[in-house]
C-alpha positions as CSV (number, residue, x, y, z in Angstrom):
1,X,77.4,22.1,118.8
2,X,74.3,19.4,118.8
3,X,73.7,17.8,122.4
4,X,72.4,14.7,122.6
5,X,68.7,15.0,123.4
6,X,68.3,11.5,125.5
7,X,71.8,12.9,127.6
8,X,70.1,16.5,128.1
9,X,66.9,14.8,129.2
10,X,68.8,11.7,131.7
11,X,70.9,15.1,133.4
12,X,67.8,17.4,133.8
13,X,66.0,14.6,135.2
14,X,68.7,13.5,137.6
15,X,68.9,17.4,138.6
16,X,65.4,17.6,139.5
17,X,66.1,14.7,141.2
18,X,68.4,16.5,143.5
19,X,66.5,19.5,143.6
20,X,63.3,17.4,144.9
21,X,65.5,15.3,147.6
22,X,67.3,18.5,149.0
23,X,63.8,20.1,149.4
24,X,62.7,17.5,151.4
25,X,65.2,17.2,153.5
26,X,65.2,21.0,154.6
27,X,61.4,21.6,154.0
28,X,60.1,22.0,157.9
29,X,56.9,20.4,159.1
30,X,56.9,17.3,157.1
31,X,56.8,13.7,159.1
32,X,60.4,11.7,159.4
33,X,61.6,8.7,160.1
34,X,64.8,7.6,161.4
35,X,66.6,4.6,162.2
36,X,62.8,2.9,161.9
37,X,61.3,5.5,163.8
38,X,58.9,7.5,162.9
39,X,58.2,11.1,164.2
40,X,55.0,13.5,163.0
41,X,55.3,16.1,161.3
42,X,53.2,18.2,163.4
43,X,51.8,17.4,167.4
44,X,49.2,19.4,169.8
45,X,50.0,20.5,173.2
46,X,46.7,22.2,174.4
47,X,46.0,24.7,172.3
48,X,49.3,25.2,170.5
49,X,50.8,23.1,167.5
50,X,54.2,22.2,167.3
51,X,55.8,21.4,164.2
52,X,58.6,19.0,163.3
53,X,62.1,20.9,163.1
54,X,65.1,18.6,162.6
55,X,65.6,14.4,164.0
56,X,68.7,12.8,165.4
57,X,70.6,9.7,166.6
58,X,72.8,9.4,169.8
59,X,74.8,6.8,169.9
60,X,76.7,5.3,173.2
61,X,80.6,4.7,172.6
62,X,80.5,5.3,168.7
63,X,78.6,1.5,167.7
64,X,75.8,1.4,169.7
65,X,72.5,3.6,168.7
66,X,71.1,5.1,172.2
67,X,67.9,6.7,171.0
68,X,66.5,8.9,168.2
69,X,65.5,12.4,169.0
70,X,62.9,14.8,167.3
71,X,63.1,18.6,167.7
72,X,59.7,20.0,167.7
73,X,59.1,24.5,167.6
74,X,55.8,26.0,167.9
75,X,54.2,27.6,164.0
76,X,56.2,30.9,163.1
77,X,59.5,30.0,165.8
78,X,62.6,30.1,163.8
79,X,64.9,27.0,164.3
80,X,67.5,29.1,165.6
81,X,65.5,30.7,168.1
82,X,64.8,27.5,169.8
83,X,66.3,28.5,173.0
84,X,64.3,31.3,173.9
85,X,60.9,31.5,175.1
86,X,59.1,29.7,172.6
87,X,56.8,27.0,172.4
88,X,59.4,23.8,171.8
89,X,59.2,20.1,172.5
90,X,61.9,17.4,172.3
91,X,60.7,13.5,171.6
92,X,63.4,10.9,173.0
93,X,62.9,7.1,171.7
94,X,64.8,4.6,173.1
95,X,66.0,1.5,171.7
96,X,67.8,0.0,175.2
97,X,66.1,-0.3,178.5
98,X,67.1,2.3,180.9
99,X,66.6,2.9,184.7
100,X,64.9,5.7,186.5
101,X,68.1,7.0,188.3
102,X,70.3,7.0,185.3
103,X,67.8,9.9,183.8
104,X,68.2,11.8,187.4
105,X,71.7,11.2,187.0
106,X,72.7,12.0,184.1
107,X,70.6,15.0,183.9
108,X,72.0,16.3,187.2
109,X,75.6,16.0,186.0
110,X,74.9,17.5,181.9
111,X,72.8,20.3,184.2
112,X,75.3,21.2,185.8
113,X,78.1,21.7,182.8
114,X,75.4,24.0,181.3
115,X,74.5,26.2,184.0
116,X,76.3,28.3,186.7
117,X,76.3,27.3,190.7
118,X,73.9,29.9,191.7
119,X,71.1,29.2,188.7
120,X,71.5,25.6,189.3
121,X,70.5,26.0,193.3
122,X,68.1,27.9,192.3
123,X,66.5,25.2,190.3
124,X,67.1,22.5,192.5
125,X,63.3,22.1,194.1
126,X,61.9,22.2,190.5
127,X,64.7,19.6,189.3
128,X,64.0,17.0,192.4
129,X,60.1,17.5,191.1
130,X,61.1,16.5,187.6
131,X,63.6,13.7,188.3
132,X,61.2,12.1,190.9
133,X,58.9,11.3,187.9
134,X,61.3,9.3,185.9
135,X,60.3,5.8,185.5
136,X,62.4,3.1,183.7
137,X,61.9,2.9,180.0
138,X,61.8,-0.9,177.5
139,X,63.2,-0.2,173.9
140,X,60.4,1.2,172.1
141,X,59.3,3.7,174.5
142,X,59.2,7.1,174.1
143,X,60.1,10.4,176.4
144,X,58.6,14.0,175.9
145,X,59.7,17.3,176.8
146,X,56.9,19.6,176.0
147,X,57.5,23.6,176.7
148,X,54.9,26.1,176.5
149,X,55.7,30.0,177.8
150,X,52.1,29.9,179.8
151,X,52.2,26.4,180.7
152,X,55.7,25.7,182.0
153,X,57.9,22.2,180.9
154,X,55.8,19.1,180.3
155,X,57.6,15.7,180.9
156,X,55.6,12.8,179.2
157,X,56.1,8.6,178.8
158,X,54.4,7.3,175.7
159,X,52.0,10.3,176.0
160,X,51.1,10.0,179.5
161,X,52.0,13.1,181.3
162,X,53.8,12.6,184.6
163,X,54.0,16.3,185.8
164,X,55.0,20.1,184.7
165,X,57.5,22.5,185.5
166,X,56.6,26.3,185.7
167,X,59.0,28.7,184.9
168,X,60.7,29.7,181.5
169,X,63.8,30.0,183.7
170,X,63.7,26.0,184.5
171,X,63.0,25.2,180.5
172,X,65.9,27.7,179.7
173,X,68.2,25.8,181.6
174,X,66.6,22.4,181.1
175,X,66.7,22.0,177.6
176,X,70.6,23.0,177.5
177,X,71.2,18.9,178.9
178,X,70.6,18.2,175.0
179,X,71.1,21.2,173.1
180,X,73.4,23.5,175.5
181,X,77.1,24.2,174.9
182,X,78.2,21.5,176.9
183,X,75.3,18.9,176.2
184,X,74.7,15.1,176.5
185,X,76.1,14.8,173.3
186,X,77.4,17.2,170.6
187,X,76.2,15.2,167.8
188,X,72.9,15.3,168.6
189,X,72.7,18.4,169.4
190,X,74.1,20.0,166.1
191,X,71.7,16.9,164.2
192,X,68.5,18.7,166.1
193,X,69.7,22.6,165.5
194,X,71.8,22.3,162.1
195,X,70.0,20.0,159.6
196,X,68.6,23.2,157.7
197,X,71.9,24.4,157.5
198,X,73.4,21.4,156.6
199,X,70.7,20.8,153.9
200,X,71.2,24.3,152.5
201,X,74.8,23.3,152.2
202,X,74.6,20.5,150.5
203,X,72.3,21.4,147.6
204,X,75.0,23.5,145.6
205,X,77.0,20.6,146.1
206,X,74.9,18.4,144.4
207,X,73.9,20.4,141.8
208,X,77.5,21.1,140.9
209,X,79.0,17.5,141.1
210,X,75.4,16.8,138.2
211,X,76.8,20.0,136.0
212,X,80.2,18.9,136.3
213,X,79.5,15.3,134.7
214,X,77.2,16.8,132.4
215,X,79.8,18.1,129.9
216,X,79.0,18.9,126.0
217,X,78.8,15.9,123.8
């Protein structure tokens, strides 16, 4: 049966299309931009590069957009591995001003969903340190969370560093206030960790609604 030749060429086109918008989305290490903010797609911390892994939005009571997160692994981590010992750095901008003591708060009460009694008075000197750096951020600022196994966990405002952490035991635990089981917000959590995933998943999809519509003429 003779297929028309403008058709055939209108359905490969929009397939490589696809193909070219579902490789971007999962393709690691390339630069994002969310909700008008822009993330790099790769950042130093001394002597170790991080690169871009997954980006997501938090929003407060469904409507309003909190900030927009960036999920950073050192070269060679896999995405899934995130939580263990590995280089791995988490970038929060903010779109509303927010005080000091509702970071110590807040980070004090998700802490402690994540973590047993014992582990979390064990890091209580280290998470008074931390908390007593907090300052209040403007909308358009921009938090860091910068781990490195022979550093310890770096906390940063708009690249200034206010202090580090030793201990892969306090980054183990500290990290689990966004992507833990029980973290700030489940949402976010599965954008940072499950947009490879996700991506994977939805490239048969498109692929198969384009061969569907793409019947003989």
């Amino acid at each position: 049966m003779m297929r028309d030749p403008g058709r055939l060429s209108l359905v490969t086109s929009c397939i490589a299309g696809a193909l070219l918008v579902a490789l971007t989305i999962s393709r690691p290490g390339m630069a994002a931009e969310i909700e008008g903010v822009r993330f790099a797609d790769r950042v130093r911390s001394g002597d170790v590069t991080l690169r871009l892994s997954c980006t997501g939005l938090l929003r407060y009571k469904i409507f309003i957009k909190a900030y927009v997160a960036a999920l950073y692994v050192g070269d060679g981590v896999a995405a899934d591995d995130v939580m263990a010992d590995v280089p791995k750095r988490l970038e929060l901008s903010y779109f509303w001003s927010i005080g000091a003591a509702d970071f110590r708060k807040v980070g004090d009460e998700i802490l402690k969903r994540n973590v047993d009694e014992r582990t979390f008075a064990t890091l209580q000197p280290r998470l008074e340190r931390i908390n007593a750096w907090y300052r209040d951020v403007k909308p358009g600022d921009r938090y860091s969370l910068t781990y490195l196994p022979e550093t310890g966990t770096q906390l940063a405002l708009n690249d200034t560093q206010l202090g580090v952490v030793a201990g892969p035991d306090f980054a183990k635990a500290y990290f689990r206030i966004w992507l833990g089981d029980q973290p700030i917000d489940a949402n976010l959590r599965d954008q940072l960790l499950d947009c490879h995933r996700n991506a994977a998943e939805e490239r048969p999809r498109t692929l198969l609604s384009l061969g569907a519509g793409s019947g003989a003429g």
